[in-house]
BADRENDREN-47094 format. One record per residue: x, y, z of N, C-alpha, C in turn. Coordinates in steps of 0.2 Angstrom, whole numbers, plus 5000, padded with zeros to 4 digits. Layout:
REM residues N
XYZXYZXYZ/...
//
This chain:
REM residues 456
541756795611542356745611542356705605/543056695601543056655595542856575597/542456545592542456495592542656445589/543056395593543556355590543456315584/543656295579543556245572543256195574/542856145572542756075574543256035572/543556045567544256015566544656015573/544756085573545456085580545156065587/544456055587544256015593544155935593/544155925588544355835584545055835584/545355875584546355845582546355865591/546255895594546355915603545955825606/545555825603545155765608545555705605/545955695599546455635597546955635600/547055715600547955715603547855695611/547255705614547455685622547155615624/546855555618546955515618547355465621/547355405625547955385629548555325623/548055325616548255295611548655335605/548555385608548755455600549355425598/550055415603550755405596550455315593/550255285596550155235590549755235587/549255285586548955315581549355335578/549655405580550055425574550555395572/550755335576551155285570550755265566/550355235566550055215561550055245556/549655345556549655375551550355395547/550855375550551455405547551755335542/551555275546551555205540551355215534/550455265534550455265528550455325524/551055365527551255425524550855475527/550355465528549955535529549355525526/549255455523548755445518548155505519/547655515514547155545515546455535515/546555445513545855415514546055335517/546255335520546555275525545955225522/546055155522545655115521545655075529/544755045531545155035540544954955541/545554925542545354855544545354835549/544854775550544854745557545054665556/545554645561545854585560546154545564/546454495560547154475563547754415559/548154425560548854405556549054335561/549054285561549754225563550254185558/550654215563551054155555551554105562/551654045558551753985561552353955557/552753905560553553865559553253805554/553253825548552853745543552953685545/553553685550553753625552553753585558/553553655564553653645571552953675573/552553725569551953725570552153775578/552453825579552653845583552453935580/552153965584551854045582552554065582/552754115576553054155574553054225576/552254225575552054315576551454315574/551154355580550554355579550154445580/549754455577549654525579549054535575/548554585581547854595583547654645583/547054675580546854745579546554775586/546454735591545954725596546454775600/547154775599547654825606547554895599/547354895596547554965591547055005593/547155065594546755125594546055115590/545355105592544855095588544755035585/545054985589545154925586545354905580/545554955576545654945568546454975566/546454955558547254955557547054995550/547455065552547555125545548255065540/547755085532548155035528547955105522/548655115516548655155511547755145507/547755215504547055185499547255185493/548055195490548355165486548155225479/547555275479547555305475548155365472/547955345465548655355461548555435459/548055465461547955535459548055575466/548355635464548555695469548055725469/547355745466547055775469546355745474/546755665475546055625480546655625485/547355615485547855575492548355595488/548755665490549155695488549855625490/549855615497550555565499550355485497/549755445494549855405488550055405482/549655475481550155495471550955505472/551055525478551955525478552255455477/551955415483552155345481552055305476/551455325471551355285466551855315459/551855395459552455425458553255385456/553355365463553855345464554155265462/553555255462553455175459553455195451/553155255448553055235442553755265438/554155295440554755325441555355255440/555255225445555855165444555755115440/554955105440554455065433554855075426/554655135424554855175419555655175417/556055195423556855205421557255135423/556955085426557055025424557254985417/556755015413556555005407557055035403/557355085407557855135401558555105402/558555095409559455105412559455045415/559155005416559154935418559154905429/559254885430558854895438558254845438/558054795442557554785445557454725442/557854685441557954625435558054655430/558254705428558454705421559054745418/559454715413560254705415560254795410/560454825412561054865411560954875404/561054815401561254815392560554865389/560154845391559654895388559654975387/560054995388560355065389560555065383/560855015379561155015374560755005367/560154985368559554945364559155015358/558955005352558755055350558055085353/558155155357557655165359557255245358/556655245357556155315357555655325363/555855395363555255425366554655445362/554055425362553755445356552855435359/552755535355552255545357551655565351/551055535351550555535347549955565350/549855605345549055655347548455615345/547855655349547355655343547355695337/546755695333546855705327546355775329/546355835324545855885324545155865325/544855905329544055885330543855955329/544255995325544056075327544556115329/544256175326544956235327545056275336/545356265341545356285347545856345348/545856385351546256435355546756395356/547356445355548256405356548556475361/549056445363549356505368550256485366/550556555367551156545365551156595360/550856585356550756635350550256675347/550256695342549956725339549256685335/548556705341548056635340547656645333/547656585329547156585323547356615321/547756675317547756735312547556695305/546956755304546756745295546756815292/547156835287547356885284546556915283/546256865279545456875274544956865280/545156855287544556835292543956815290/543556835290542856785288542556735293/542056725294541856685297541456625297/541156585300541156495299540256505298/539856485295539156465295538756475300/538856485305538656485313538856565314/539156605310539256675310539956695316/540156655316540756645322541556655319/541856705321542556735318543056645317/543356645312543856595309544456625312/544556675315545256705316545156735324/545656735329545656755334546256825336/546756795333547256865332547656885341/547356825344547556865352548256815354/548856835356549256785360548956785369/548756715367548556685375548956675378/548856695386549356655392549356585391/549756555393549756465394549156465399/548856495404548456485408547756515406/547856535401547156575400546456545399/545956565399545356515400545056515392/545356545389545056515383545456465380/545956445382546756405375546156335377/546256305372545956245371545156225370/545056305370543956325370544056315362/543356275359543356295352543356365348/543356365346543256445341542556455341/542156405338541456375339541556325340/540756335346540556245348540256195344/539656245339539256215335539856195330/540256205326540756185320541056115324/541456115330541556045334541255995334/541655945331541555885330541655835339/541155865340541155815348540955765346/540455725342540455645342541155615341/541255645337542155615333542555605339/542555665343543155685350542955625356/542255625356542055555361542255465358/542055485352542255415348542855405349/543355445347544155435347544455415355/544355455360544155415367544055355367/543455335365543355285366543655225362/543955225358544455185354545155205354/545355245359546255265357546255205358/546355165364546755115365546755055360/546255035359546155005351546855045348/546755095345547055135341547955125342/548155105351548655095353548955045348/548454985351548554935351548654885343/548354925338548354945330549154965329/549255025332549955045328550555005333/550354965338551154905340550954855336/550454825333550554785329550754815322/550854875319550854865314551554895313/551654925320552654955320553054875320/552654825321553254755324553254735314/552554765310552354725303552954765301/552854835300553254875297554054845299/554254845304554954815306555154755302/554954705302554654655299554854635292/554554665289554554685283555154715280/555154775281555954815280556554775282/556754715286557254665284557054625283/556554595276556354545274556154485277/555854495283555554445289554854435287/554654385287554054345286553654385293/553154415291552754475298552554425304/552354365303552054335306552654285311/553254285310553954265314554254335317/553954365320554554425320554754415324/554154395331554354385336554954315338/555154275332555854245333556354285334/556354325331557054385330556954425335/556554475336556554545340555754555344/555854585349555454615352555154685353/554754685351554554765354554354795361/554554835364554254835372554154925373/553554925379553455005376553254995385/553155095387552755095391552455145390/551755175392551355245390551255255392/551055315393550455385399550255405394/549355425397549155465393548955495396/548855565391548755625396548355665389/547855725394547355755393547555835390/547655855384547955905383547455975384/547356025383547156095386546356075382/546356045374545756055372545155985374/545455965377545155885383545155835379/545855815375545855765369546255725372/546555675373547155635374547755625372/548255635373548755605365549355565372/549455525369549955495371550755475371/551255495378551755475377552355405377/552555385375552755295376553455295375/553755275379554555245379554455185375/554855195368554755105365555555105363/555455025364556354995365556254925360/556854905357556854875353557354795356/557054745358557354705360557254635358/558054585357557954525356557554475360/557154425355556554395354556254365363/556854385366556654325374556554415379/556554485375556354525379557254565381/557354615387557754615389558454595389/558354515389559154475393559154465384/558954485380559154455374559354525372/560054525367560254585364559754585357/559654645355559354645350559854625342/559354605337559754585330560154645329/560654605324560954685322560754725317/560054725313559954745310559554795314/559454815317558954825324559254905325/559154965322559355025324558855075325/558955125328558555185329558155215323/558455235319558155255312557755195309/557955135308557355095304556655085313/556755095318556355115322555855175321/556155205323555955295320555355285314/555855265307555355245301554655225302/554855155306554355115308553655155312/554055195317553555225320553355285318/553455315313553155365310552555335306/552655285301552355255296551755225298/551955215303551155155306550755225308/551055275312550555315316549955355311/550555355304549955395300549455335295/549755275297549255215292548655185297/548855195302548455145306547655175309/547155135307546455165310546055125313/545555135316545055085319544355125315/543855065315543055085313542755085316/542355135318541755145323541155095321/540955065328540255015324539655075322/539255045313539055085311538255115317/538255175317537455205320537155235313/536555215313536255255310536155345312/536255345318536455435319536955445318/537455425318538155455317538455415309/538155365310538655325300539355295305/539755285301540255245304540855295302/541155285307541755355307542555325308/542855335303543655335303544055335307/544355325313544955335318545655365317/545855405317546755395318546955425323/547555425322548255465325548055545322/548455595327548355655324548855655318/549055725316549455715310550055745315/550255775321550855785326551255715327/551755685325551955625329552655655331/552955625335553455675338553955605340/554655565338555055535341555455545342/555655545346556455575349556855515351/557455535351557855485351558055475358/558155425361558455395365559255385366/559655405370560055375368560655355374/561055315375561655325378562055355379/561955395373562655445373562255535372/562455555375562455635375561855675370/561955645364561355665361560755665360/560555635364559955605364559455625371/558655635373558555635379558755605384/558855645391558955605397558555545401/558655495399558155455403557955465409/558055485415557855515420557355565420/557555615415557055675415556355625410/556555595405555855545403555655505409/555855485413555655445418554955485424/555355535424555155585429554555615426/554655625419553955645415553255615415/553655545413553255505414552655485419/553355475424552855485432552555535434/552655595434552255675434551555665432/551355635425550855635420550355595424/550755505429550255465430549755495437/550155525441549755565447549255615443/549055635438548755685436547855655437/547455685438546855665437546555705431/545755675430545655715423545555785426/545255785434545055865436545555915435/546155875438546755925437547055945430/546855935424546955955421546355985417/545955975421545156015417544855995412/545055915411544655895406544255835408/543955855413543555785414543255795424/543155765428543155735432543355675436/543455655443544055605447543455555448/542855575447542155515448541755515444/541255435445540755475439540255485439/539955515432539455545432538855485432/538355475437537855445437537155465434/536955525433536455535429536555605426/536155635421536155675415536255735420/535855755426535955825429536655825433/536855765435537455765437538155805432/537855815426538355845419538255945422/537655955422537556025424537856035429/538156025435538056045438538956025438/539355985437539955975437540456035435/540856065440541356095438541956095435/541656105425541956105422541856155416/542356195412542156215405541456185402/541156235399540756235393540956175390/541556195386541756145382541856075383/541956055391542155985394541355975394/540855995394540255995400539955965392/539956005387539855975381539855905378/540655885380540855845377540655775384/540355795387540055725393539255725390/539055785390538455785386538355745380/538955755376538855705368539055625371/539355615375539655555379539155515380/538655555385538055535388537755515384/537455555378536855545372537155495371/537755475368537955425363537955355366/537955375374537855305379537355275378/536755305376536155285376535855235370/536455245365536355215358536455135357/536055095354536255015357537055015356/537055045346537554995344538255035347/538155075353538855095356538755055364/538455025366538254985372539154975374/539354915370540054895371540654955373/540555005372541055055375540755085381/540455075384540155085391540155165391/539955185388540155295387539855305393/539055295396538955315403539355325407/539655245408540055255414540855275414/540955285408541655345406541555405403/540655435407540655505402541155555408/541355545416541755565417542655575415/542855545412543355555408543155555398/542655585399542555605391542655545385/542355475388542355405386543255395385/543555405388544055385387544055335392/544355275390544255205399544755165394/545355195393546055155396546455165402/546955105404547255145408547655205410/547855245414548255305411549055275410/549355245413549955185413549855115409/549955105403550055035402550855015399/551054965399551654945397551754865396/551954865391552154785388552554745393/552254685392552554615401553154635399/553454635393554254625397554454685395/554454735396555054805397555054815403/554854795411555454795414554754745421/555154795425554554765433554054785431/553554755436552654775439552754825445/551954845446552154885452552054835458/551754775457551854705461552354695465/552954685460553654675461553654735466/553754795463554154855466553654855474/552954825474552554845482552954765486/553254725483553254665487554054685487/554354705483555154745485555054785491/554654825490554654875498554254835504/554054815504553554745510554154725512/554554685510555254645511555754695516/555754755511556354805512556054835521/555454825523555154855528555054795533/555054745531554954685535554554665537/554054665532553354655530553254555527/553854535525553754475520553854405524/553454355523553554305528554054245528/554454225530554854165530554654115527/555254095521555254045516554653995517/554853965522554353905525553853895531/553553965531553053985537552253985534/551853955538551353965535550854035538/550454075534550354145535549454095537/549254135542548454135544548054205544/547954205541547554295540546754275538/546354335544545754345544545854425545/545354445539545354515539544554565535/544254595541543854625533543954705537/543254755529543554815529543054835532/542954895538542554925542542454995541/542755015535542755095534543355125530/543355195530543855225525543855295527/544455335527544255415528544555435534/544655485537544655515542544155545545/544255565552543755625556544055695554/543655745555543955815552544755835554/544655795563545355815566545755765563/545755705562546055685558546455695553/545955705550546255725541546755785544/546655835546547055905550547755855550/547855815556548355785558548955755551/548555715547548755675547549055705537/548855775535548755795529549855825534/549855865541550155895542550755825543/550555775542551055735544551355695536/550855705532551055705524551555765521/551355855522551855875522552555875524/552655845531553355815534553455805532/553255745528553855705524553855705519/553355745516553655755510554155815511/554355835514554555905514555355885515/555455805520556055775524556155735518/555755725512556055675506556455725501/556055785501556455835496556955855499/557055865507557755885505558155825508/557955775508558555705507558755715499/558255705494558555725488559055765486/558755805489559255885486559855855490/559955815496560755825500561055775495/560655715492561055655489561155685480/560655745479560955775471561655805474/561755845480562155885480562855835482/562855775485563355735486563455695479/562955695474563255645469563455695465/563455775465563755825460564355825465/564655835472565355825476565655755473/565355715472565655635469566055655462/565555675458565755695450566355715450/566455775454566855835454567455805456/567455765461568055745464568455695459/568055655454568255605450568655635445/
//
């Protein structure tokens, strides 16, 4: 006789539950989450003036006594149906920015804008795919007796594109250091794109900010050989942000200038080690700005919109350069499924954690992401909304938000996280639903907005 899953005897003992549908409303409130967060509690809210209960509501009638709340994780590989919504949030965040929505007018559409992406710099020669890898007429090989030249066209998927040629020749301190300061390195080239701007219509550096505005948002993302590079929406706006148009001197091309110029000037200094000496920073030598534009020639904001939010769901796993937790002690590196070359570069992380004069970059606790510990999303206060606004927009939209003049009494704490095995069963199948009833709400409303066009 087959014996049944313990999953599908945990999802049979929920289902027959005398609480199951408001159970499974709960799960379907939060999409399907995959790691539910579990509160126990209670909410009153009162008439600020009459002191007369409004609404009151108690975990003590809920299934378990406790109330399933999102875990708000923004990566698909821990909560496939919170990455959609953070997705989706980071999607309206971003095209806000471009096409205006969400307090921000319209005019901005019109504003000098780039798409523009910055690499790491070389750490080392890696396997490429697409073409023709490494060819050297004269071949020859590196000091460690290891071929200069590979001569193979890699798949995009292949398990060497992004391996060094040699590991010994690999500059891993440099690759960990560079992590460890992009953001610095970010933070370098906006101040020195606002100098360069500045400068070029004869502005004193230091007033720029009377005139013009710089405003940007960015993802970083982890490319095949575990390096970072970064993509940014940057917009050029007058000095109040947004509702201000920008000066007239204010064009794409002296933007562009600006942003090529700084990428290849700007560095940070590593604090000196007597192991390592003190190391240089930059930008790689790839800079890439694409134009923005209103009109036809230029990329689609929507499709950079859409890019953008793709990249924020990404975890370092999913893209093989790192791990989604972290590593707590040195065997935890061995045993981690990763590349050689990933497993390497936590390894040099690790070491380099251990050095005083790098203490202040905290490497141990970002040998997980390969000492990189920026955000994967940041974006300057005024290019558009928060994800604040966009979650207290939808709380409103849902009828979550309390009355002007009501006073809110809330006691609440947390009791747990996760599902039971029938659980997670359930509640993963209640995730694909609806993603599967969003996808084709999309498809009917593209197909109704291409019958719109057509008809016009």
């Amino acid at each position: 006789m087959r014996q049944i899953p313990e999953a599908d005897l945990d999802a049979i003992r929920i289902a027959q539950d005398p609480k199951f549908t408001r159970w499974l409303e709960q799960v379907t409130a939060t999409g399907g989450c995959s790691h539910p967060v579990h509160l126990s509690g209670s909410t009153t809210t009162l008439d600020g003036a009459t002191g007369e209960i409004l609404h009151h509501y108690d975990t003590r009638t809920e299934p378990g006594e406790r109330l399933l709340v999102r875990c708000r994780n923004r990566r698909a590989t821990i909560c496939p149906a919170c990455s959609r919504l953070h997705a989706g949030d980071t999607f309206h965040l971003v095209r806000a920015g471009l096409l205006g929505g969400k307090n921000v007018p319209a005019t901005v559409r019109h504003r000098p804008r780039l798409f523009v992406t910055l690499t790491a710099p070389s750490f080392g020669s890696v396997h490429r795919a697409g073409r023709l890898c490494r060819p050297r007429r004269e071949g020859g090989t590196c000091e460690h007796g290891r071929p200069l030249s590979c001569g193979t066209v890699h798949a995009p998927d292949a398990l060497a594109v992004g391996q060094p040629l040699c590991a010994n020749c690999y500059d891993y301190t440099a690759h960990v250091l560079w992590h460890a300061h992009a953001s610095k390195l970010w933070d370098r080239f906006v101040i020195d794109v606002r100098r360069r701007l500045a400068s070029s219509v004869g502005l004193v550096q230091s007033r720029f900010a009377e005139h013009a505005r710089l405003s940007f948002a960015r993802v970083a993302e982890y490319q095949k050989r575990a390096a970072v590079h970064v993509h940014a929406v940057v917009r050029l706006d007058g000095p109040n942000g947004p509702n201000d148009e920008a000066p007239g001197w204010a064009t794409t091309g002296l933007l562009t200038d600006a942003v090529c110029a700084s990428a290849g000037r700007v560095h940070v200094h590593t604090p000196h080690s007597p192991a390592v000496g003190e190391l240089v920073l930059r930008w790689g030598e790839q800079v890439d700005a694409r134009l923005l534009s209103a009109d036809s020639d230029g990329l689609d904001d929507d499709v950079v919109a859409a890019y953008v939010a793709k990249y924020v769901t990404k975890g370092a796993s999913e893209t093989g350069a790192g791990l989604d937790h972290p590593i707590t002690t040195w065997a935890d590196i061995a045993t981690a499924p990763v590349t050689a070359h990933v497993r390497t570069l936590m390894r040099s992380c690790w070491a380099l954690g251990g050095l005083p004069e790098y203490e202040p970059l905290r490497l141990r606790a970002w040998t997980h992401t390969l000492g990189y510990r920026g955000h994967i999303l940041t974006k300057s206060r005024a290019y558009s909304t928060t994800y604040a606004a966009l979650r207290a927009e939808r709380a409103h939209h849902m009828g979550h938000s309390d009355a002007p003049d009501a006073i809110t009494d809330r006691h609440w704490r947390f009791i747990g996280s996760g599902h039971t095995p029938g659980a997670a069963l359930l509640a993963a199948g209640v995730a694909e639903d609806l993603a599967t009833n969003q996808e084709i709400t999309n498809s009917l409303a593209a197909e109704w907005g291409s019958l719109g066009a057509a008809s016009t």
